[in-house]
Structures are given as C-alpha cells and as structure tokens.
N, C-alpha and C positions, 0 to 999 in steps of 0.2 A: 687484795689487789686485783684488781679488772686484768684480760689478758692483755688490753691495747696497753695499759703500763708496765706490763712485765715485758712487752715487747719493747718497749719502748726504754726502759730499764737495760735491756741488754744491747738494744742497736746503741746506746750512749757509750758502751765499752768496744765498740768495733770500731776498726778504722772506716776515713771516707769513702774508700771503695766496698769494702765490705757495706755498708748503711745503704750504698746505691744500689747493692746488690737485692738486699732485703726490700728497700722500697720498689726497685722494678718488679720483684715477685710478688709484691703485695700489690701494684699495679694492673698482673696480669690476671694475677684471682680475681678482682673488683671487673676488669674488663670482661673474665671468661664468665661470670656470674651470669646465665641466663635466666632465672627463675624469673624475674620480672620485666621479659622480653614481653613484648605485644609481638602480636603474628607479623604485623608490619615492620618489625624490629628486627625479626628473626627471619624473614625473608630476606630486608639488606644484609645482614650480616652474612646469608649462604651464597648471596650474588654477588657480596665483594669476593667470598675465598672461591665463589667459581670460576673468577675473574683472574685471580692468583692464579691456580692449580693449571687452566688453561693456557694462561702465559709462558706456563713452563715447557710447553709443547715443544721440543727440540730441540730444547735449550742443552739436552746432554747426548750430542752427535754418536757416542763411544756406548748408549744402550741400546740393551738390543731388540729388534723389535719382537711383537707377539710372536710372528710367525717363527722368527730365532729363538725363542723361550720354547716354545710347544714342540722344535721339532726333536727335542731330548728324551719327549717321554710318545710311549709308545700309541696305540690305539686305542678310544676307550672302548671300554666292555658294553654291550648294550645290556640294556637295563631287562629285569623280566617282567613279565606283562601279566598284571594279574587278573 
C-alpha cells in the first residue's frame, strides 16, 4: 500500500473537520515545498512575506520598543583586539 492510500485509508475514518484539518496541512507542505522554486519564484515569495512582516509595523501599540528592551541589560563588554 503507497503512503497516499494509507493516508487516504485513514482520513476516510476521521470526521469532516478533522479530513479538513489534514488536507490544510497537506496543502501547506505542497505550498512550503521550495525545492523547485526558480529564483524568480523565490524572490516573489520573500517580497510577499516582506510585505506581511512590514505591515505589522505598530500594529501592537503595547510593545516595547528596542530602546525599552536594551535598557534592562547593562553595558556591553568591548571586545579584545588581537
């Protein structure tokens, strides 16, 4: 038995949420699969999520900024020169 029928074998014993569950995650493997990206392929795909990640700018009023994170820890060490 191939794995696609043993998978297929066992989503027939789950219910419809569950089978939606298993087909979204198998949707997102087939989607995350970059091996046969083209450079062009993989360049849209980093400019949609820079697109995302950007948008998020502010969107959480209540964090805190760098200068709030950093002022917890002390000085750093300088380095030695060799």
């Amino acid at each position: 038995m191939t794995v696609a029928e043993q998978i297929y074998t066992v989503v027939q014993s789950l219910s419809d949420e569950q089978a939606n569950e298993v087909l979204s995650f198998a949707q997102q493997l087939k989607q995350c699969d970059t091996r046969s990206e083209t450079p062009e392929e993989k360049e849209q795909r980093l400019a949609r999520w820079r697109e995302k990640v950007y948008a998020l700018a502010g969107a959480f009023p209540d964090f805190p900024s760098l200068e709030e994170i950093r002022a917890g820890y002390g000085e750093d060490v300088p380095r030695e020169e060799w």
